[in-house]
Residue frames as a rotation matrix with the C-alpha (Angstrom) as fourth column:
UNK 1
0.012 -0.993 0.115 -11.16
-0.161 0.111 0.981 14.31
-0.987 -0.030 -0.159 10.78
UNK 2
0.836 0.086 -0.541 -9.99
-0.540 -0.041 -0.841 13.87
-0.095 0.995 0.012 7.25
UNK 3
0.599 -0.264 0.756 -7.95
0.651 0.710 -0.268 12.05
-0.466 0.653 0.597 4.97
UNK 4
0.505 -0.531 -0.680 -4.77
-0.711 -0.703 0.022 14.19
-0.490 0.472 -0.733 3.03
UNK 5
0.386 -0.404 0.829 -3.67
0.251 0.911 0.327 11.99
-0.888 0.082 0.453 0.49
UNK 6
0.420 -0.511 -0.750 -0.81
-0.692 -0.715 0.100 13.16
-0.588 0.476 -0.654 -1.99
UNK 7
0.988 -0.129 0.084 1.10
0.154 0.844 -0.514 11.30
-0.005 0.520 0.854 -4.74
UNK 8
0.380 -0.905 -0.191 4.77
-0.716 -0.419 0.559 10.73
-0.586 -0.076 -0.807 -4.37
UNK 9
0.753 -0.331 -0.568 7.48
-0.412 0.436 -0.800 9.41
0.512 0.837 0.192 -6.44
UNK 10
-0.343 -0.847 -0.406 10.62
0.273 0.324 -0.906 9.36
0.899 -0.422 0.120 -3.96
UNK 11
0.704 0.560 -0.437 9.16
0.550 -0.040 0.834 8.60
0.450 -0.828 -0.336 -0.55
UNK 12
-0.129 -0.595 -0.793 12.05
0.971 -0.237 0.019 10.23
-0.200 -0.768 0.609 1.59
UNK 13
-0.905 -0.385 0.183 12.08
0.416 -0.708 0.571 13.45
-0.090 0.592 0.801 -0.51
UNK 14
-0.252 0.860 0.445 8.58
0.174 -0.412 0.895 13.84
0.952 0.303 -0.046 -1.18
UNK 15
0.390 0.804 -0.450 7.41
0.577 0.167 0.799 12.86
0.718 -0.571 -0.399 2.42
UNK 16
-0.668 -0.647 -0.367 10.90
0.744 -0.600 -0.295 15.18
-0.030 -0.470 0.882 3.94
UNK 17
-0.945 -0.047 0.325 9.19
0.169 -0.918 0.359 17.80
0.281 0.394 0.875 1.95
UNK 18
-0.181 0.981 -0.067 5.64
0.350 0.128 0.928 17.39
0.919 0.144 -0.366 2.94
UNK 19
0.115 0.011 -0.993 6.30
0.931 0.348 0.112 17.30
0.347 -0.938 0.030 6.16
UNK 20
-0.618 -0.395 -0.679 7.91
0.702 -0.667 -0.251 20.46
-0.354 -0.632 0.690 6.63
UNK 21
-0.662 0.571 0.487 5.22
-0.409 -0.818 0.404 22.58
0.629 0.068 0.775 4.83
UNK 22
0.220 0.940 -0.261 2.47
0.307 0.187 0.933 20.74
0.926 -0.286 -0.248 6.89
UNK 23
-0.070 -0.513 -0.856 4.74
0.997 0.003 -0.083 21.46
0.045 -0.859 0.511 9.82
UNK 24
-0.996 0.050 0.070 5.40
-0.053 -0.997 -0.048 25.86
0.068 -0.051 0.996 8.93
UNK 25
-0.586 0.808 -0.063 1.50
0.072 0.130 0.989 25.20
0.807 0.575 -0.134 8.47
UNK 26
-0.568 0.473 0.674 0.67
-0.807 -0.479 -0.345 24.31
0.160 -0.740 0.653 11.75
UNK 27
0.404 0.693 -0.597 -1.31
-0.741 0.631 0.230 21.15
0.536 0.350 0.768 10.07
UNK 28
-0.413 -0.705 0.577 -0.36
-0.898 0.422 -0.126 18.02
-0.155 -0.570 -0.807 12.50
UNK 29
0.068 0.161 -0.985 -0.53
-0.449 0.886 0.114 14.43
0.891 0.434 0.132 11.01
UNK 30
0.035 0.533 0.845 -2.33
-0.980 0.183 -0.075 12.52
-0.195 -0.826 0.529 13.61
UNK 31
0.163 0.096 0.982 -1.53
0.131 0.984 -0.118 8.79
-0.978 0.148 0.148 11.53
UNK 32
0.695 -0.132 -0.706 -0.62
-0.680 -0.440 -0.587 7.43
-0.233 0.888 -0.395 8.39
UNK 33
0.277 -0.565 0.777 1.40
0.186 0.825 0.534 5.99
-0.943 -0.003 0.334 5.74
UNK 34
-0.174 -0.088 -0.981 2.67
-0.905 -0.379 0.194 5.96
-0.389 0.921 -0.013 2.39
UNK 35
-0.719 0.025 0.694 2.24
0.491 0.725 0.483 2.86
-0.492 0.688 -0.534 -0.29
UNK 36
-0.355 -0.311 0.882 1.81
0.849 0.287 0.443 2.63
-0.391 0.906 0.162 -3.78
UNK 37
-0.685 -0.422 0.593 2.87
0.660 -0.704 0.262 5.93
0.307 0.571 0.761 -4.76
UNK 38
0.230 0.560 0.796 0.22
-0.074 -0.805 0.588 8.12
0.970 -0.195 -0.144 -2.35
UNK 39
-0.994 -0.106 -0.004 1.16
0.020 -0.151 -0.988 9.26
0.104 -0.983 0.152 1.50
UNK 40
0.186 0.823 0.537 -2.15
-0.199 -0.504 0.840 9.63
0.962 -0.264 0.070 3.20
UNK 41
-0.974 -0.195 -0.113 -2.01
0.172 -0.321 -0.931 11.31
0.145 -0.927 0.346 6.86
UNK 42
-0.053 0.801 -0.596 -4.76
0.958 0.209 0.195 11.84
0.281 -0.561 -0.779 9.38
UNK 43
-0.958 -0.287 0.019 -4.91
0.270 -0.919 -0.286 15.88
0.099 -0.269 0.958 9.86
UNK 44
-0.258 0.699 -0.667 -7.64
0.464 -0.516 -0.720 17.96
-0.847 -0.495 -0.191 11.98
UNK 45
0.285 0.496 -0.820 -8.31
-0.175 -0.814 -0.553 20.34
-0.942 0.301 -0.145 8.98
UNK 46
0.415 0.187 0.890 -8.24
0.753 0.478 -0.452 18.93
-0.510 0.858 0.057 5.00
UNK 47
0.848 0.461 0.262 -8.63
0.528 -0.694 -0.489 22.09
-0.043 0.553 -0.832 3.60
UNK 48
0.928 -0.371 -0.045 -5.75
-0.271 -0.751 0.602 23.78
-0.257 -0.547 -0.797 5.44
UNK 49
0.257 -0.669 0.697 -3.53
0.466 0.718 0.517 20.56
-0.847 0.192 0.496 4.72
UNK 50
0.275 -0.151 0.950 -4.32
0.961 0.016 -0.276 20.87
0.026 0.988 0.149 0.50
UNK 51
0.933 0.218 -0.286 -4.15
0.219 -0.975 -0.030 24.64
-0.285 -0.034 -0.958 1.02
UNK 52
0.673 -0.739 0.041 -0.68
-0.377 -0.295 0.878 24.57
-0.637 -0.606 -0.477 2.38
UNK 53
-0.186 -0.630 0.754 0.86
0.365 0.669 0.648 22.18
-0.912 0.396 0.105 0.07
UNK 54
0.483 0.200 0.852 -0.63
0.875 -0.078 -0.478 23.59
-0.028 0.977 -0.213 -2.91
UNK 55
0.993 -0.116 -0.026 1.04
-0.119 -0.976 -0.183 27.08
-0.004 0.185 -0.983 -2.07
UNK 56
0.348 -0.872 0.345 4.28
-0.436 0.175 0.883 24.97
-0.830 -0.458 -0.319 -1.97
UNK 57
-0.422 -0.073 -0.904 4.11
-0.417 0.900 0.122 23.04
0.805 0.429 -0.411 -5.63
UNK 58
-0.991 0.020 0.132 3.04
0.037 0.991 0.130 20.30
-0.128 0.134 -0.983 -4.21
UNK 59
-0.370 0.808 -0.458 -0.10
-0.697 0.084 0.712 19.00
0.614 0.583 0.532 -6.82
UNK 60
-0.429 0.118 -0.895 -2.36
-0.105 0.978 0.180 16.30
0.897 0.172 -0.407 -6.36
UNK 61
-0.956 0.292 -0.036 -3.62
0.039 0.004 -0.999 16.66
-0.292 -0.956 -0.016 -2.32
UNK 62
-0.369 0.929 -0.029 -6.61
-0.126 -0.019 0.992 15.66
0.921 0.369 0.124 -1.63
UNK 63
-0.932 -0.082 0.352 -9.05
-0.332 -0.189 -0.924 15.70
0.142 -0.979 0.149 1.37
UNK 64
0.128 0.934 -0.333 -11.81
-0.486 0.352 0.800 13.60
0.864 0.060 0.499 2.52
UNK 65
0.139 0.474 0.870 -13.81
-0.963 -0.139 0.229 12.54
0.230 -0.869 0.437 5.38
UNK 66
-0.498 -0.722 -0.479 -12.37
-0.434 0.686 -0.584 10.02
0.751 -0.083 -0.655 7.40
UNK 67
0.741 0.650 -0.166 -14.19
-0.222 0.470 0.854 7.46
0.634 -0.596 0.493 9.66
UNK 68
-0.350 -0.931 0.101 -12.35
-0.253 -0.010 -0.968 7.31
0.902 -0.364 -0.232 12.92
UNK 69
0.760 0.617 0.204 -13.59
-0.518 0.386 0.764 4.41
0.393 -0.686 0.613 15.07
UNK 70
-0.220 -0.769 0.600 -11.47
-0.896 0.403 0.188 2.22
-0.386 -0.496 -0.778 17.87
UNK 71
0.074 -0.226 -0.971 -9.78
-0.536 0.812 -0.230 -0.70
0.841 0.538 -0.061 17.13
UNK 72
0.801 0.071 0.595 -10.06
-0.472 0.686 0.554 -3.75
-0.369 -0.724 0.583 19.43
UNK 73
0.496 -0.406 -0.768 -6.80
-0.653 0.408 -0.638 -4.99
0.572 0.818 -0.063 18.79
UNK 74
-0.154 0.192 0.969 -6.96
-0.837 0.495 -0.231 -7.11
-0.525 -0.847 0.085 21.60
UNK 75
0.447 0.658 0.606 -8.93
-0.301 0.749 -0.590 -9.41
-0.842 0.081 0.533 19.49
UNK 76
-0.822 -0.536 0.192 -7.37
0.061 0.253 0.966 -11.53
-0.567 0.805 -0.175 16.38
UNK 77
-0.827 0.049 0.559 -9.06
0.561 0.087 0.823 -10.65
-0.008 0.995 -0.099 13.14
UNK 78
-0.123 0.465 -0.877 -10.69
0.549 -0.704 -0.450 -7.81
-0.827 -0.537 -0.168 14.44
UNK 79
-0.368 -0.723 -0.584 -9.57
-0.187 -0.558 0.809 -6.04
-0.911 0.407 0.070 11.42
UNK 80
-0.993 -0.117 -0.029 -10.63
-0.093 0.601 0.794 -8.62
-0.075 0.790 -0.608 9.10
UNK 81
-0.192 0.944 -0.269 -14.30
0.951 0.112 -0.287 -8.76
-0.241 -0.312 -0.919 10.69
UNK 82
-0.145 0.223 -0.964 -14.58
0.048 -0.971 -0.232 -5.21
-0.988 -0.080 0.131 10.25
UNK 83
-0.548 -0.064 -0.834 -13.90
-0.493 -0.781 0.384 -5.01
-0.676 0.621 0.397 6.59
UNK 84
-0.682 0.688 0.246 -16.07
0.731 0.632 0.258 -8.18
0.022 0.356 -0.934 6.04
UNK 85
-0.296 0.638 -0.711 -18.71
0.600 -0.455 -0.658 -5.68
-0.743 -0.621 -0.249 7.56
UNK 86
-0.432 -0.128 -0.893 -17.87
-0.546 -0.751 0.372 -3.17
-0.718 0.648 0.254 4.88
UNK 87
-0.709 -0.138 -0.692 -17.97
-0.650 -0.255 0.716 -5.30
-0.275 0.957 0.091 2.23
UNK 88
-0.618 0.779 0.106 -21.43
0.785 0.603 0.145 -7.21
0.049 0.173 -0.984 2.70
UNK 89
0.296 0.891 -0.343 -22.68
0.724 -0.444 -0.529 -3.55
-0.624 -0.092 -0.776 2.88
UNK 90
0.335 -0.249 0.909 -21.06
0.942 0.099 -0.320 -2.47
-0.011 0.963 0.268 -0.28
UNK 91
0.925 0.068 -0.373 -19.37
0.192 -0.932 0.307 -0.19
-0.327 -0.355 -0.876 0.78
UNK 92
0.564 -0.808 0.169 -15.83
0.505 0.176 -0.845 0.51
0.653 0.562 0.507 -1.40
UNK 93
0.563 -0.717 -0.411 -12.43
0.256 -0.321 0.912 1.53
-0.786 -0.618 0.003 1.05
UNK 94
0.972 -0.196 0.126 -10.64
0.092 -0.176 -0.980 3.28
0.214 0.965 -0.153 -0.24
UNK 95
-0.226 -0.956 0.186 -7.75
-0.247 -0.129 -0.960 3.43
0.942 -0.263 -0.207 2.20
UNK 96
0.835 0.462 0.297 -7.28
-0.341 0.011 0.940 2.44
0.431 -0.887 0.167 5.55
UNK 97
-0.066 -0.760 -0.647 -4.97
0.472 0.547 -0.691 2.58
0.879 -0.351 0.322 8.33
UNK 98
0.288 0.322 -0.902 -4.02
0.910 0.201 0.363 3.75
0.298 -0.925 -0.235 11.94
UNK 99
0.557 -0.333 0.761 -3.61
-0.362 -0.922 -0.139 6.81
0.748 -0.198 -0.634 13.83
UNK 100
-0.436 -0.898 -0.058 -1.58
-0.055 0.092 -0.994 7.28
0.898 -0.431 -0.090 16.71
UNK 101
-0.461 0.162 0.872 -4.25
-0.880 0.043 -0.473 6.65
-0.115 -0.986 0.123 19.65
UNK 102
-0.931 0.198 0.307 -4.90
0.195 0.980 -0.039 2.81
-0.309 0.023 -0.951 18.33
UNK 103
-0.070 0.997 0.015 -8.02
0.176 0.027 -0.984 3.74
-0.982 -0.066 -0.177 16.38
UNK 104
-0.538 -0.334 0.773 -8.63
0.638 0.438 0.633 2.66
-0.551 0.834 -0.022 12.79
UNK 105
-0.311 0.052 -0.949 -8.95
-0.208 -0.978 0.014 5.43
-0.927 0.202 0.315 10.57
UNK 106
-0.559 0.219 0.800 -10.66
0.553 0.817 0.163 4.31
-0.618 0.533 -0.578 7.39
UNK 107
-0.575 0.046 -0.817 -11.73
-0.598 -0.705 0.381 6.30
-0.558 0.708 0.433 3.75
UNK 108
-0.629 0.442 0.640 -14.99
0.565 0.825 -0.014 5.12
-0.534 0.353 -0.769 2.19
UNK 109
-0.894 0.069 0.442 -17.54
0.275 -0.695 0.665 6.44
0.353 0.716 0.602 -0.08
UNK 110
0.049 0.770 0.636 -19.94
-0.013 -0.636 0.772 6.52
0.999 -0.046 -0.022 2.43
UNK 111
-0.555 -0.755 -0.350 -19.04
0.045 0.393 -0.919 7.19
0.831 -0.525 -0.184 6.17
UNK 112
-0.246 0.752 0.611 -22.32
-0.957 -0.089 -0.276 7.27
-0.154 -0.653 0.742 7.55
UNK 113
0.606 0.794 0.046 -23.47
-0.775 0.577 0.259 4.52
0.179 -0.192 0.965 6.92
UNK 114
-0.320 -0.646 -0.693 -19.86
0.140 0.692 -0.709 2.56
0.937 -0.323 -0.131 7.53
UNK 115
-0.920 -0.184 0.345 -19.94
-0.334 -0.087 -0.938 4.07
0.203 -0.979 0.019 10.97
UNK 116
0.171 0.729 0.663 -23.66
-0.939 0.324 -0.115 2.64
-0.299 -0.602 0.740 11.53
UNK 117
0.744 0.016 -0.668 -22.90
-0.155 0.977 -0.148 -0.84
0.650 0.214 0.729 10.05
UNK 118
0.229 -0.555 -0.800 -20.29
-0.074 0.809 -0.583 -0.92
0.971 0.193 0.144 12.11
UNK 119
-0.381 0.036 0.924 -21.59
-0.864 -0.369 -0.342 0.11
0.329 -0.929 0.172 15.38
């Protein structure tokens, strides 16, 4: 899975407009969010995503491998334990958030070795 993460200025407008080229695309956004001034969606194919948007104007997309492990959110500070994890094994997030089958979707600079620290 991957990471598409664009810069917007006017969320409604930018993310209206995203949408529908990732949509004529084919490209389905599997999770996600927008804040401070970048959308970043969860999408089966990167490439295809930045492709699509770049034949539309829209600059700036980027793709990158996305760690996609389950969340126990069952448990309080599940969330918090995790990114302790991360960051006694120096590892730098760069983004993180959820998809749409409860499982925490999470952009680091090195997702092998997040996904064994955090097995």
């Amino acid at each position: 899975m991957n990471d598409l993460s664009i810069p917007v200025s006017d969320v409604v407008v930018d993310v209206a407009r995203i949408g529908a080229v990732l949509g004529a695309a084919g490209v389905g956004l599997e999770g996600g969010g927008v804040w401070a001034g970048e959308a970043h969606y969860l999408v089966a194919d990167g490439q295809a995503a930045v492709a699509a948007l770049e034949s539309a104007g829209i600059r700036g997309a980027r793709a990158a491998s996305a760690l996609v492990i389950p969340l126990r959110a069952d448990i309080p500070g599940e969330l918090g334990r995790m990114m302790t994890v991360l960051a006694d094994s120096d590892i730098v997030v760069h983004a993180q958030y959820s998809d749409h089958d409860n499982r925490k979707v999470i952009v680091v600079d090195d997702p092998e070795r997040a996904r064994e620290v955090l097995s």
